[in-house]
C-alpha positions, 0 to 999 in steps of 0.5 A: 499486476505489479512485477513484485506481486507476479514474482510473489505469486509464482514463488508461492504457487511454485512452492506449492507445486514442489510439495504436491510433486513431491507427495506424489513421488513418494519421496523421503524427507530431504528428497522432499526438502530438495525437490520442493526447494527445486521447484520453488526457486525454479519458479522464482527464476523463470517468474524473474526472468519474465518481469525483468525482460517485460519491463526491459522491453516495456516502453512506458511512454505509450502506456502512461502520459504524466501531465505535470501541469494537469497533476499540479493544478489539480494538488493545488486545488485540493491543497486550498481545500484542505486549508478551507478545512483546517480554518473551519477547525480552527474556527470551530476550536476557537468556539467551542473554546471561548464557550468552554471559558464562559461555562467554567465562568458561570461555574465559578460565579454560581459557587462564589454566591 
């Protein structure tokens, strides 16, 4: 899970968990308003803290190795793919173009007769 997804959820979830609080204290509108505004950015807080610290304390280098020779090799191959493809279409246009020509050819020599 993304920190920024983790810190979302536990706002949310907080949120959540203020109004539940609150119902059950029985508390009156601002009361309310207060506690479930408490509990929220209590969660938010804590959810901060604890992505800030795993990323500070996270050393990426054990968990993910980028081989940019691997990466490049394998974007070089899909970018020859893809010129593959637009020389079909390309092709494919140039056909259907030429043959579009012919009709409206045809076409133009049936009403002149």
């Amino acid at each position: 899970m993304r920190g920024e997804n983790f810190i979302y959820f536990a706002s949310v979830s907080g949120f959540f968990i203020g109004i539940i609080f609150s119902i059950l204290k029985e508390l009156d509108f601002f009361n309310f308003l207060f506690a479930t505004f408490l509990v929220t950015a209590i969660f938010y807080l804590v959810s901060l803290a604890s992505v800030s610290f795993f990323i500070k304390f996270l050393n990426i280098r054990q968990i993910a190795f980028f081989n940019k020779h691997q990466v490049d090799e394998i974007l070089d191959v899909q970018i020859k793919e893809l010129e593959k493809c637009e020389d079909f279409i390309i092709q494919s246009y140039d056909f259907i173009k030429k043959i579009e020509e012919e009709e409206l050819e045809i076409i133009r020599k049936s009403r002149n007769v």
